[in-house]
DODREN-98624 format. One record per atom (N, C-alpha, C): residue in three letters; residue number from 1; x negated, y negated, z negated; atom name. Coordinates in steps of 0.2 Angstrom, whole numbers. Example, Ala and Ser with C-alpha at 12.3 -4.5 7.8 and 13.67 -1.06 7.14 Angstrom:
% DODREN-98624
<"ALA"; 1; <-66; 28; -39>; "N">,
<"ALA"; 1; <-62; 22; -39>; "CA">,
<"ALA"; 1; <-66; 16; -39>; "C">,
<"SER"; 2; <-64; 11; -35>; "N">,
<"SER"; 2; <-68; 5; -36>; "CA">,
<"SER"; 2; <-64; 0; -39>; "C">,
***
This chain:
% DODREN-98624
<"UNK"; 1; <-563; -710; -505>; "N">,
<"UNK"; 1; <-558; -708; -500>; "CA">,
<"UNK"; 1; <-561; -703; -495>; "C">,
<"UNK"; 2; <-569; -707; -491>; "N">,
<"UNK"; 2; <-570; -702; -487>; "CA">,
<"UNK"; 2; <-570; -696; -490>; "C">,
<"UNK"; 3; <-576; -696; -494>; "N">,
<"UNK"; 3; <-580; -689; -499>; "CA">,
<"UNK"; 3; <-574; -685; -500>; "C">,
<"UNK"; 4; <-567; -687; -502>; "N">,
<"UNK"; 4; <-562; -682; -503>; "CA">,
<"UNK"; 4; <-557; -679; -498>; "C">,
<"UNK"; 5; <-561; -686; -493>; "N">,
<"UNK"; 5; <-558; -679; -486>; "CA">,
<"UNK"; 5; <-562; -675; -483>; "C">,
<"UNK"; 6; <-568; -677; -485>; "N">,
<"UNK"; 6; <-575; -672; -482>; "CA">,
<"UNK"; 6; <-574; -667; -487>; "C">,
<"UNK"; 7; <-572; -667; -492>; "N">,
<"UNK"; 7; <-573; -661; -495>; "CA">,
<"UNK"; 7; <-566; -656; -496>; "C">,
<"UNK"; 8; <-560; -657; -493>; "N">,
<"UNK"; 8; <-556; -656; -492>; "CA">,
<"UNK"; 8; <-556; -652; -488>; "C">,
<"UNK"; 9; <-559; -655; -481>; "N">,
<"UNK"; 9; <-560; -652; -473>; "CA">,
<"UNK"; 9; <-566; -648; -477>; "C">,
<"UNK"; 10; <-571; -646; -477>; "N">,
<"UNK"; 10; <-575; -641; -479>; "CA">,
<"UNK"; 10; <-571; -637; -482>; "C">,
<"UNK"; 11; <-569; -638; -487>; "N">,
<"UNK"; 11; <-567; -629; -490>; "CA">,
<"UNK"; 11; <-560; -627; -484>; "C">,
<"UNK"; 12; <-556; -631; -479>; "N">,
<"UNK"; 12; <-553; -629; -476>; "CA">,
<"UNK"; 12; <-557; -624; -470>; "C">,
<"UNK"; 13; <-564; -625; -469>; "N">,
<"UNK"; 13; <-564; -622; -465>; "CA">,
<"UNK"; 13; <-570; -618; -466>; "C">,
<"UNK"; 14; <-570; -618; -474>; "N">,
<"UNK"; 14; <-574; -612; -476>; "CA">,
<"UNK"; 14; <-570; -607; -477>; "C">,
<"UNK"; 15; <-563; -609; -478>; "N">,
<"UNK"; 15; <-559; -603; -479>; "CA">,
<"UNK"; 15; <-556; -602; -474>; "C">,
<"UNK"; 16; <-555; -603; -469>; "N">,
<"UNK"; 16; <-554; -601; -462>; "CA">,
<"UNK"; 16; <-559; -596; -459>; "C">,
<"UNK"; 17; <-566; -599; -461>; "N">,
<"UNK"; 17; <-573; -593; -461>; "CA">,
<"UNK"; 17; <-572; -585; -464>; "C">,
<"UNK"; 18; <-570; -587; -469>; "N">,
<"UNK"; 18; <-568; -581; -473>; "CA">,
<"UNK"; 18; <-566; -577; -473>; "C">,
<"UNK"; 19; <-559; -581; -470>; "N">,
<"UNK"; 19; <-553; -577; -468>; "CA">,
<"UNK"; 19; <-553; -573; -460>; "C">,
<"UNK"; 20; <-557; -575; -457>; "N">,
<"UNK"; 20; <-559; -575; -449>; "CA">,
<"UNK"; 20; <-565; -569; -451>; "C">,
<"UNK"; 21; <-569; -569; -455>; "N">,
<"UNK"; 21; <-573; -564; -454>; "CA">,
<"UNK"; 21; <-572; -558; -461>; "C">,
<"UNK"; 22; <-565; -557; -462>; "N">,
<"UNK"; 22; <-564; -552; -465>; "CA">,
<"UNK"; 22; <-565; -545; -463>; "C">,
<"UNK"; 23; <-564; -539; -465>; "N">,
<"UNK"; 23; <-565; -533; -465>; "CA">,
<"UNK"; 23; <-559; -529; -464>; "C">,
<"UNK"; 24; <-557; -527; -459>; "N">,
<"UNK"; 24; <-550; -526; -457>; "CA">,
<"UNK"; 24; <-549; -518; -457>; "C">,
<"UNK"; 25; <-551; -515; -460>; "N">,
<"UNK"; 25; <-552; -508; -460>; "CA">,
<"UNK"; 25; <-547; -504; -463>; "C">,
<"UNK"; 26; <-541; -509; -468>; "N">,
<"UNK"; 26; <-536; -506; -471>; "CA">,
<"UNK"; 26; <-531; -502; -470>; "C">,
<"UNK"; 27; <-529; -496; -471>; "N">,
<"UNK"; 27; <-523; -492; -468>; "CA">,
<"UNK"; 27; <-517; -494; -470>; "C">,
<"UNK"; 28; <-515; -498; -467>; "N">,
<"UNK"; 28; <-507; -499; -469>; "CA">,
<"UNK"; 28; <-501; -491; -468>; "C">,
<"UNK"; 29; <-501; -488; -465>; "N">,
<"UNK"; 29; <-498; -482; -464>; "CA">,
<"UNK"; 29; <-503; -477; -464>; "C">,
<"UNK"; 30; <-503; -475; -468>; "N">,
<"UNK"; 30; <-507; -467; -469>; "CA">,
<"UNK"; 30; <-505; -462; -467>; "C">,
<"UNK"; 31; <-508; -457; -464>; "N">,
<"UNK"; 31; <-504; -450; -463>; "CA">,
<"UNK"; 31; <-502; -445; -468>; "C">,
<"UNK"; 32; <-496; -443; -465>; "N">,
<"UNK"; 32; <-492; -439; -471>; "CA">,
<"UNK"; 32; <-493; -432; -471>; "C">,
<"UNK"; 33; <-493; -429; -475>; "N">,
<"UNK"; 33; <-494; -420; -473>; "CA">,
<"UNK"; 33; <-490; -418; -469>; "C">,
<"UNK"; 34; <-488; -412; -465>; "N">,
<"UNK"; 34; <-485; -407; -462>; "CA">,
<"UNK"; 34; <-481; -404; -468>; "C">,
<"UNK"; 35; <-475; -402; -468>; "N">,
<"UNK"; 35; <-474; -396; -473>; "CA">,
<"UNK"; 35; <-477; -390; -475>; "C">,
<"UNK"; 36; <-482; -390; -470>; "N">,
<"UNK"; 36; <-488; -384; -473>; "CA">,
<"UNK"; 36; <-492; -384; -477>; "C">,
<"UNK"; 37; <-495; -391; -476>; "N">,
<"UNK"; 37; <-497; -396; -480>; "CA">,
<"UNK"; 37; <-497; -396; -486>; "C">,
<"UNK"; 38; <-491; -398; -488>; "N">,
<"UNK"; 38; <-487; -400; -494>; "CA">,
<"UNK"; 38; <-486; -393; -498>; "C">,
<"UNK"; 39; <-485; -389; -495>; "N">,
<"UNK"; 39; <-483; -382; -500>; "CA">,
<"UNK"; 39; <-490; -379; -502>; "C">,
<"UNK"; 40; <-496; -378; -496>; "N">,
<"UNK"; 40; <-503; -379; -501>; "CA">,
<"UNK"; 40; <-505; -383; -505>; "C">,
<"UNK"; 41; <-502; -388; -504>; "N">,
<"UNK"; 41; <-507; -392; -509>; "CA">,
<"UNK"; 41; <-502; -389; -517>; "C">,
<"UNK"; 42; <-495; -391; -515>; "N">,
<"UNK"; 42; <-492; -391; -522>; "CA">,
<"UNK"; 42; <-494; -383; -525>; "C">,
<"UNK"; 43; <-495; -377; -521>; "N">,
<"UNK"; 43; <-499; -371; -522>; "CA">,
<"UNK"; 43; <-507; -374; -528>; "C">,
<"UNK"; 44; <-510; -377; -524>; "N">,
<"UNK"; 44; <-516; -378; -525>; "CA">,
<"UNK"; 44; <-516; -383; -532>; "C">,
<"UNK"; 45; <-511; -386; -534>; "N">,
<"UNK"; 45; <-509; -391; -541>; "CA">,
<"UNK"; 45; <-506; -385; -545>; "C">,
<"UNK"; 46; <-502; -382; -543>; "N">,
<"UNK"; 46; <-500; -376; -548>; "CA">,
<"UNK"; 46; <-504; -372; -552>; "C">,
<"UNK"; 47; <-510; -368; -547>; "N">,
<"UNK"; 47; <-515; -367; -549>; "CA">,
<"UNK"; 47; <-522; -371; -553>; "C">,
<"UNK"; 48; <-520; -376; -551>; "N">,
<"UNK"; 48; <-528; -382; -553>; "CA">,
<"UNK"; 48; <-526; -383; -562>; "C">,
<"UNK"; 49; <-528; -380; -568>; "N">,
<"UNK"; 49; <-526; -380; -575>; "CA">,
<"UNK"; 49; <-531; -388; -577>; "C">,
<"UNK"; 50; <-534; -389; -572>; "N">,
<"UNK"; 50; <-537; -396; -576>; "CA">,
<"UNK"; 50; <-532; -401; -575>; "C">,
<"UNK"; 51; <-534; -409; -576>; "N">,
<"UNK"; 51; <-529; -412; -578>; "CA">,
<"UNK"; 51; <-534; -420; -571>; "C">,
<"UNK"; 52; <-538; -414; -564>; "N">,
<"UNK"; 52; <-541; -419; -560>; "CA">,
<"UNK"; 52; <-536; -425; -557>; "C">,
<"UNK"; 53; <-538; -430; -555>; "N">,
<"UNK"; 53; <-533; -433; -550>; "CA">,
<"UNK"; 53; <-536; -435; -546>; "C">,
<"UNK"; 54; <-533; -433; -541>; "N">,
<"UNK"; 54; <-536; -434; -533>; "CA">,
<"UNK"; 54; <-532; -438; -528>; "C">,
<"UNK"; 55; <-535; -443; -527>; "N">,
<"UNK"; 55; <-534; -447; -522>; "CA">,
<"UNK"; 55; <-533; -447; -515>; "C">,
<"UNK"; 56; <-532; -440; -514>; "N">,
<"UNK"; 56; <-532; -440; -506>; "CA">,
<"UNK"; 56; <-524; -434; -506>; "C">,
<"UNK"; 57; <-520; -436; -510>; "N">,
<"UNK"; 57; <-516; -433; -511>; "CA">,
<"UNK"; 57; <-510; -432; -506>; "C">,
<"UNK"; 58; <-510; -438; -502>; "N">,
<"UNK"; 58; <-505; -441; -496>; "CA">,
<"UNK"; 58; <-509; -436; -490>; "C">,
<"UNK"; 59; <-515; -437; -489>; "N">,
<"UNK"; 59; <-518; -432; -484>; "CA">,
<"UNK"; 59; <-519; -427; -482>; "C">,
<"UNK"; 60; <-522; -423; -487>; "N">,
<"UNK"; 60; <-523; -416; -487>; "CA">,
<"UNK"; 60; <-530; -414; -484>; "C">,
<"UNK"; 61; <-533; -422; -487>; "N">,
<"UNK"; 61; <-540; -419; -484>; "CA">,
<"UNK"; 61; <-544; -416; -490>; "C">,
<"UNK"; 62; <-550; -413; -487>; "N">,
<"UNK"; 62; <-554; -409; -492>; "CA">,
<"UNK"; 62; <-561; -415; -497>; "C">,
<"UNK"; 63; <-556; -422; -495>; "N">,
<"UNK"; 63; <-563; -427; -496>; "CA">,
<"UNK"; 63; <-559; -435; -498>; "C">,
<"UNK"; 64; <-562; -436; -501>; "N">,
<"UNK"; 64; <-559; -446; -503>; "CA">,
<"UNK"; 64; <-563; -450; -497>; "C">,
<"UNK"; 65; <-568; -447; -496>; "N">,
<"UNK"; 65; <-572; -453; -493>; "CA">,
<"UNK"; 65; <-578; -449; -488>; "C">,
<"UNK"; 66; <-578; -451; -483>; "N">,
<"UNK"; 66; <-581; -448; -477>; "CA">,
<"UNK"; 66; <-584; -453; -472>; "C">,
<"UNK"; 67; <-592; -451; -474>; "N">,
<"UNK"; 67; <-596; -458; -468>; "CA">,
<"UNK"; 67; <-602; -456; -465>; "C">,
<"UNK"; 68; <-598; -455; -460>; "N">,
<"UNK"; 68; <-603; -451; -454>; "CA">,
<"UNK"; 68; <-608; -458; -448>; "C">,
<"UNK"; 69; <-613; -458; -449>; "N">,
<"UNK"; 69; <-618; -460; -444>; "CA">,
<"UNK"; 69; <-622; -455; -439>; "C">,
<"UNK"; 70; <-622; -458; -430>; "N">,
<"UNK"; 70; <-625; -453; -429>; "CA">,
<"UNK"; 70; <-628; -456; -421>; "C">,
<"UNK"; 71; <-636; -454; -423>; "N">,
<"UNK"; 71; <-637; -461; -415>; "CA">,
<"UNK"; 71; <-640; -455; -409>; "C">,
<"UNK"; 72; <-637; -456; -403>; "N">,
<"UNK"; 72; <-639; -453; -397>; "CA">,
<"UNK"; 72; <-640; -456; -390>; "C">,
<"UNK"; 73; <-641; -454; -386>; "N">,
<"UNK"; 73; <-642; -458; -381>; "CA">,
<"UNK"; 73; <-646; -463; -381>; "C">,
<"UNK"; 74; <-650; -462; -385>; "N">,
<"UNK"; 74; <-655; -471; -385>; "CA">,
<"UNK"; 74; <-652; -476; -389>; "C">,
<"UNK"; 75; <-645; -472; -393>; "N">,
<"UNK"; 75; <-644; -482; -396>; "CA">,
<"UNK"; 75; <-644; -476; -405>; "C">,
<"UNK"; 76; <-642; -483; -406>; "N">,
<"UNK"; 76; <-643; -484; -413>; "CA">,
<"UNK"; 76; <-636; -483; -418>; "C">,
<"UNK"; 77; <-631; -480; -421>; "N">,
<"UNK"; 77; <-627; -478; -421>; "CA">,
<"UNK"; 77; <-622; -478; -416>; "C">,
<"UNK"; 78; <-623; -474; -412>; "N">,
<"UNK"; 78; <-618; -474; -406>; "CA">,
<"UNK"; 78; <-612; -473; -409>; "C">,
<"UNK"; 79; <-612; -465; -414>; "N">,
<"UNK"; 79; <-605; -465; -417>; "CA">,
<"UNK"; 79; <-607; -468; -425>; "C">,
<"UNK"; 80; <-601; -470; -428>; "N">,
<"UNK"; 80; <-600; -472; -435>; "CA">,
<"UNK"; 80; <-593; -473; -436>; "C">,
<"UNK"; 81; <-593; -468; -443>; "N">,
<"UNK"; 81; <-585; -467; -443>; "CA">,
<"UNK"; 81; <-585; -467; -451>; "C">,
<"UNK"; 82; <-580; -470; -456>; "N">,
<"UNK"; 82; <-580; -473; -462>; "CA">,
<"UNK"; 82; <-572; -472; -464>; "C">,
<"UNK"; 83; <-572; -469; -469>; "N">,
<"UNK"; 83; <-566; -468; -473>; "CA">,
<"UNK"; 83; <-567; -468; -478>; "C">,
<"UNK"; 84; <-561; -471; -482>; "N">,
<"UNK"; 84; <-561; -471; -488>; "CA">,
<"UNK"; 84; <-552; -470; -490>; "C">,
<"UNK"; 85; <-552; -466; -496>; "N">,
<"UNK"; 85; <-545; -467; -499>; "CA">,
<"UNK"; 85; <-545; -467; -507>; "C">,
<"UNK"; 86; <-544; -474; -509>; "N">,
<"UNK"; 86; <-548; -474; -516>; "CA">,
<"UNK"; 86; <-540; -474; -521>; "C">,
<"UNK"; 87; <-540; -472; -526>; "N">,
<"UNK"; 87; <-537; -469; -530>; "CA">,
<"UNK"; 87; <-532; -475; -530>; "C">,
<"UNK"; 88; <-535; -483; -529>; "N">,
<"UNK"; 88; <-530; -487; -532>; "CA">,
<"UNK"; 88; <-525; -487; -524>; "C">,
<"UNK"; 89; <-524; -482; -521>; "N">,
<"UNK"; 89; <-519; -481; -517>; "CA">,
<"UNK"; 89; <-521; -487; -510>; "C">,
<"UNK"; 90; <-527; -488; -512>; "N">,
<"UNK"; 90; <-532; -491; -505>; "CA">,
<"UNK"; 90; <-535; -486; -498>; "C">,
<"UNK"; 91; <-532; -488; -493>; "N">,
<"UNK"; 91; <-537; -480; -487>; "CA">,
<"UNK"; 91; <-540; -486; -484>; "C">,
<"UNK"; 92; <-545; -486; -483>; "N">,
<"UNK"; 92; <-548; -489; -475>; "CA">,
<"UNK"; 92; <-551; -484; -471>; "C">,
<"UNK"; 93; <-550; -487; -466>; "N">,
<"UNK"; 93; <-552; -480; -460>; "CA">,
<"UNK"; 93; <-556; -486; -453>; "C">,
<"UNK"; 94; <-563; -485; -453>; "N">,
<"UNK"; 94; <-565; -486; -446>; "CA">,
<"UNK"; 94; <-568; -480; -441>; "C">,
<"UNK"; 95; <-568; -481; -435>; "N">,
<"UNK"; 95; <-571; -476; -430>; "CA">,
<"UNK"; 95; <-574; -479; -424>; "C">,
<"UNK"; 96; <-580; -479; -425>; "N">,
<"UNK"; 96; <-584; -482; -419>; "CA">,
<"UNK"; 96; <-587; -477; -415>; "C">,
<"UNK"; 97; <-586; -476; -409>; "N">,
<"UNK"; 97; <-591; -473; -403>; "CA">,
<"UNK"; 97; <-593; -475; -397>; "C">,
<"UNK"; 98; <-598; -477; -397>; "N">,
<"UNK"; 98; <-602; -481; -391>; "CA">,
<"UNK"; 98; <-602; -475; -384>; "C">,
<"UNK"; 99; <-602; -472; -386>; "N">,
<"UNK"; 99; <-602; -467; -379>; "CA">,
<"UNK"; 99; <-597; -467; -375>; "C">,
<"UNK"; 100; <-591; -467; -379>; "N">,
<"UNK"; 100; <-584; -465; -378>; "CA">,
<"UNK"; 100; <-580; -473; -377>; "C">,
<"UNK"; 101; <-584; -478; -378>; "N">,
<"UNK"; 101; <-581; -484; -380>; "CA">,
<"UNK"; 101; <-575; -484; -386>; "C">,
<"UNK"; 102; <-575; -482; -390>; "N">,
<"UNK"; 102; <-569; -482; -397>; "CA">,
<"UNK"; 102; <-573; -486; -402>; "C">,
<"UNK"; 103; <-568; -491; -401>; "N">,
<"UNK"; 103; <-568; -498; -408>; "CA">,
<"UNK"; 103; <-562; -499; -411>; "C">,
<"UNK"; 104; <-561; -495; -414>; "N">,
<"UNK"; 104; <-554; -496; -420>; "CA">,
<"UNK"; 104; <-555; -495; -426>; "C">,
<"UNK"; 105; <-551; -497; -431>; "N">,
<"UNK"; 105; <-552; -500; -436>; "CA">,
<"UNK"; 105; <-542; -500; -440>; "C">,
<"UNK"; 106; <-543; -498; -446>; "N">,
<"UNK"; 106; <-536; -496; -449>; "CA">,
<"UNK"; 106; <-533; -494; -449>; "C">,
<"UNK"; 107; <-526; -493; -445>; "N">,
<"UNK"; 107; <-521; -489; -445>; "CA">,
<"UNK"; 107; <-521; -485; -436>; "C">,
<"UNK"; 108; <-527; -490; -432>; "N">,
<"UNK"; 108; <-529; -485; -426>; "CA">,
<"UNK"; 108; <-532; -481; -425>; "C">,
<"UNK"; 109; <-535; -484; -430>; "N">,
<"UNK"; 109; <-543; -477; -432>; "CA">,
<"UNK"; 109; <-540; -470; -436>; "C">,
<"UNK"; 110; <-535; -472; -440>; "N">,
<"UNK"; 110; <-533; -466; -446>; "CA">,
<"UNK"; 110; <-528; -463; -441>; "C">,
<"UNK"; 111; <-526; -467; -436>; "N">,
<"UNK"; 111; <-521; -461; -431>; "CA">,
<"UNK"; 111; <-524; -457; -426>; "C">,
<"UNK"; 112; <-532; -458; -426>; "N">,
<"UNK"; 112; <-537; -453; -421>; "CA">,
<"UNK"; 112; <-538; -452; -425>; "C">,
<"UNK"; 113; <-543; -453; -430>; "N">,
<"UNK"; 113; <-548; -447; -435>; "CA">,
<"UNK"; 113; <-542; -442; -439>; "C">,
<"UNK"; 114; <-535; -444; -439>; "N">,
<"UNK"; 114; <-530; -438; -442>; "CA">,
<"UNK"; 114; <-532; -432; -441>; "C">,
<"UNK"; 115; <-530; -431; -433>; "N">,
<"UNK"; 115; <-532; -426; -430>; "CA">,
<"UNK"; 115; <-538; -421; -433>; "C">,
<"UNK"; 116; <-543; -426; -430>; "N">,
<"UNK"; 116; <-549; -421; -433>; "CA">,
<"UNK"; 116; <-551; -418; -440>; "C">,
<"UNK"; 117; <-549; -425; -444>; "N">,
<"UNK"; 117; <-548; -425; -453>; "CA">,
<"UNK"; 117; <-545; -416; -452>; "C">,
<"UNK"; 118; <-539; -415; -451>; "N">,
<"UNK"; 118; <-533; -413; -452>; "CA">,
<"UNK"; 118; <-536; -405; -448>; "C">,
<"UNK"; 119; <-540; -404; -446>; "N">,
<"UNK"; 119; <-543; -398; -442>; "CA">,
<"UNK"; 119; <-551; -396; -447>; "C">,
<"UNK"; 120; <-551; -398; -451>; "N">,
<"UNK"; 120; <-558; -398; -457>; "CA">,
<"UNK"; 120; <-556; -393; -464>; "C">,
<"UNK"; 121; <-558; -388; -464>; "N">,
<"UNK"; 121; <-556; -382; -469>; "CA">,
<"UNK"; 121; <-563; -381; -475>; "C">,
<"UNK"; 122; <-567; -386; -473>; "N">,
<"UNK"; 122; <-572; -385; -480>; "CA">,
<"UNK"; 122; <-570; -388; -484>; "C">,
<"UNK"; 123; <-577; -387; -491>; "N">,
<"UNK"; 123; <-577; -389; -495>; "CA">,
<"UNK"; 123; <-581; -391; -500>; "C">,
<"UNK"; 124; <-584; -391; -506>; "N">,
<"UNK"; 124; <-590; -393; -506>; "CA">,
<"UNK"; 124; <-594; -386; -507>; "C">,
<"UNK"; 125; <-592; -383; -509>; "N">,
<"UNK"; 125; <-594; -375; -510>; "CA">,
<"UNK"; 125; <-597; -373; -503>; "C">,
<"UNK"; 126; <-594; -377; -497>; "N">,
<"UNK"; 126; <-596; -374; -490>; "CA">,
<"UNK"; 126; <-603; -377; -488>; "C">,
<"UNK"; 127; <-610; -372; -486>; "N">,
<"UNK"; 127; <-612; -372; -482>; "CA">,
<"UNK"; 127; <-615; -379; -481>; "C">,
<"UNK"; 128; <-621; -381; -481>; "N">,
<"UNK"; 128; <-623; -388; -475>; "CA">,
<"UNK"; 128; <-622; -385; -469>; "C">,
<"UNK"; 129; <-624; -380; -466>; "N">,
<"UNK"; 129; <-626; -379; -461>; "CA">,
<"UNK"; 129; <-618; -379; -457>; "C">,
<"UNK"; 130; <-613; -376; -462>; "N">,
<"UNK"; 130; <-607; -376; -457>; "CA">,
<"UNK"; 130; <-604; -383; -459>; "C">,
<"UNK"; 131; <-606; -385; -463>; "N">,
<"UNK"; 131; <-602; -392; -462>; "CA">,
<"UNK"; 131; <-607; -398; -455>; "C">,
<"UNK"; 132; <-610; -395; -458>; "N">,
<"UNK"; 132; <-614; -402; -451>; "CA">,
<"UNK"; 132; <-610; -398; -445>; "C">,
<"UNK"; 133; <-611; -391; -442>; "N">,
<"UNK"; 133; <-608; -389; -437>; "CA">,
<"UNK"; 133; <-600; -390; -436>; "C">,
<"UNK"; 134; <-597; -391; -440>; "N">,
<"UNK"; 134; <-591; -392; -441>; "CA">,
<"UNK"; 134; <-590; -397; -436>; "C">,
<"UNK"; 135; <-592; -405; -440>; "N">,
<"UNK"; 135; <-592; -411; -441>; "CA">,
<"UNK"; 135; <-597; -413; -433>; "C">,
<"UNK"; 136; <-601; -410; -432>; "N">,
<"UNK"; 136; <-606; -410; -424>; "CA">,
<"UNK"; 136; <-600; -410; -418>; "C">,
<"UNK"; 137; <-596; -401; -420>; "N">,
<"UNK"; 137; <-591; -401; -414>; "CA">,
<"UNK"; 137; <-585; -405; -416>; "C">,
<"UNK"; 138; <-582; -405; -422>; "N">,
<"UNK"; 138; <-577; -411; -419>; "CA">,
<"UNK"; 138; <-576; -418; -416>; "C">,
<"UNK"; 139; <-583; -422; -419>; "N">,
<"UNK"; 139; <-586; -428; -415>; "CA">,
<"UNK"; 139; <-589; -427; -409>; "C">,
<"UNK"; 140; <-590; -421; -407>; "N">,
<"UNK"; 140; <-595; -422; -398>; "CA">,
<"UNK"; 140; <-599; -425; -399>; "C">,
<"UNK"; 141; <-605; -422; -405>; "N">,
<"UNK"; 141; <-612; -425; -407>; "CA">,
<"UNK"; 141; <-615; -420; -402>; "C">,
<"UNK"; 142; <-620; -423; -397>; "N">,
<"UNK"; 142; <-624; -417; -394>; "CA">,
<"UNK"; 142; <-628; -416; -398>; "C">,
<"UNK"; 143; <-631; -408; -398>; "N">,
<"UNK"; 143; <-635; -408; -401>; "CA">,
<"UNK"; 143; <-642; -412; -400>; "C">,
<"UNK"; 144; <-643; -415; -395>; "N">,
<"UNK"; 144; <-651; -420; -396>; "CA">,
<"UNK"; 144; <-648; -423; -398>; "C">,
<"UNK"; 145; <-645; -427; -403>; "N">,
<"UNK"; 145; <-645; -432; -407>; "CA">,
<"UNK"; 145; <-648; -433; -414>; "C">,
<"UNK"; 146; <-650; -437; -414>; "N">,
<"UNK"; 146; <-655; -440; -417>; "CA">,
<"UNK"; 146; <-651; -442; -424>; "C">,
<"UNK"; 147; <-655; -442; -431>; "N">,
<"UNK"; 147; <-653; -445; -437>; "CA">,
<"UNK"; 147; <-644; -445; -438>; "C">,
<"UNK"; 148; <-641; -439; -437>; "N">,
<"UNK"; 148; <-637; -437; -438>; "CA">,
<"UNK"; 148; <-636; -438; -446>; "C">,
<"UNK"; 149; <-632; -444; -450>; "N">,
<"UNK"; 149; <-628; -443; -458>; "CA">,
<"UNK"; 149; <-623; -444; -460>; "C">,
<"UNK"; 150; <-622; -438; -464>; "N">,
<"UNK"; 150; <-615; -438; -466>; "CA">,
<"UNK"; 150; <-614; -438; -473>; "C">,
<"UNK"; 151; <-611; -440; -476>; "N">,
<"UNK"; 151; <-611; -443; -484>; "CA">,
<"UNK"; 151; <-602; -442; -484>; "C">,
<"UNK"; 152; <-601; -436; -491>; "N">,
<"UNK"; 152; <-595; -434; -490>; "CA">,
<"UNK"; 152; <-593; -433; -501>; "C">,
<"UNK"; 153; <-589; -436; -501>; "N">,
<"UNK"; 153; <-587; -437; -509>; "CA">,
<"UNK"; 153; <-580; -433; -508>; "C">,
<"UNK"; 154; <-579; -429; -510>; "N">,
<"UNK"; 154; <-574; -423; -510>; "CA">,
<"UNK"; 154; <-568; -425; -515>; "C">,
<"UNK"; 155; <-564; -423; -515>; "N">,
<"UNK"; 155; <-559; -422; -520>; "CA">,
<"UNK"; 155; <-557; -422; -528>; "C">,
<"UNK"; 156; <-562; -417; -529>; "N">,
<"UNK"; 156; <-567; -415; -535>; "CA">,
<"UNK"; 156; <-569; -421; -538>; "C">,
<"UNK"; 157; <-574; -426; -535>; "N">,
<"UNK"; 157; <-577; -431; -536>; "CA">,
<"UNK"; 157; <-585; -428; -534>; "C">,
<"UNK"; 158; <-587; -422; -533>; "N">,
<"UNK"; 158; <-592; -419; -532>; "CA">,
<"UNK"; 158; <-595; -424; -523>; "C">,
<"UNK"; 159; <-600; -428; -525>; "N">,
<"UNK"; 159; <-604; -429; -518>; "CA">,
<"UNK"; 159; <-609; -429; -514>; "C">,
<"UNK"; 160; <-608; -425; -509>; "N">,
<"UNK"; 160; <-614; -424; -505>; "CA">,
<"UNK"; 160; <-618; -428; -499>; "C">,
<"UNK"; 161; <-624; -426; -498>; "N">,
<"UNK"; 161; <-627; -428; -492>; "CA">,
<"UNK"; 161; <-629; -423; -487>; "C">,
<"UNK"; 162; <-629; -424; -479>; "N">,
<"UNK"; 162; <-630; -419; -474>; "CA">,
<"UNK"; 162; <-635; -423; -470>; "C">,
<"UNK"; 163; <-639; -420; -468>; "N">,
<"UNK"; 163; <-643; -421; -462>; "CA">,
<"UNK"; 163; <-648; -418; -457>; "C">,
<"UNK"; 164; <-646; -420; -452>; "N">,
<"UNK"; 164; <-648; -417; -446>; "CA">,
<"UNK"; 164; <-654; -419; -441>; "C">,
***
């Protein structure tokens, strides 16, 4: 009898542990396009003769998945920003910034990074050099910073690396 309550209360509060150290990063509300949005993209499917399918079709980003780390100031990922929007209609979105104090995660995070997302016109054809610029000024990465990385898996399925 004991052993069946000891083992009982154990997985109670292994999954308590579990549950409590989950990864909460998931977008329940994603952002929608603009109507301007919408008519490029349906432009852009009219034209596209292959048979791709893209995942980021809710957002109108140029990207599935965008993971920028970047340490200044003397720390160690001061900024760190993580998205994902994966085909099986999963987004998760976090944004950390130690400098600015921003620690958000899911549907908080994907209602700042929209914005910025949402002002990003590369692609993978573009440039390193203007995509790091790009991605430096819309984060307020200073330029002294240190081990700036951006890891960016396109729409295409095409993936890059950046570093600074």
């Amino acid at each position: 009898m004991k052993r069946g309550l000891l083992s009982i209360g154990s997985s109670i509060i292994f999954f308590l542990l579990l549950v409590a150290c989950g990864d909460n990063d998931e977008v329940e509300n994603p952002p929608q396009n603009n109507p301007d949005d919408n008519q490029q993209q349906a432009e852009e499917n009219n034209n596209n003769t292959t048979n791709d399918t893209e995942a980021n079709t809710d957002t109108g980003y140029p990207f599935t998945t965008f993971d920028l780390e970047a340490d200044f100031q003397d720390t160690n990922d001061t900024l760190d920003v993580d998205y994902e929007n994966e085909q099986d209609d999963q987004m998760e979105a976090s944004y950390q910034d130690k400098s600015q104090d921003i620690d958000l995660n899911g549907d908080a995070a994907m209602e700042e990074l929209d914005s910025i997302f949402s002002s990003f016109d590369f692609d993978e054809n573009t440039s390193d050099e203007e995509i790091l610029n790009t991605v430096t000024q819309a984060f307020n990465i200073p330029e002294e910073a240190q081990n700036v990385e951006l890891d960016i898996q396109f729409s295409n399925g095409t993936e890059k690396e950046y570093r600074k």
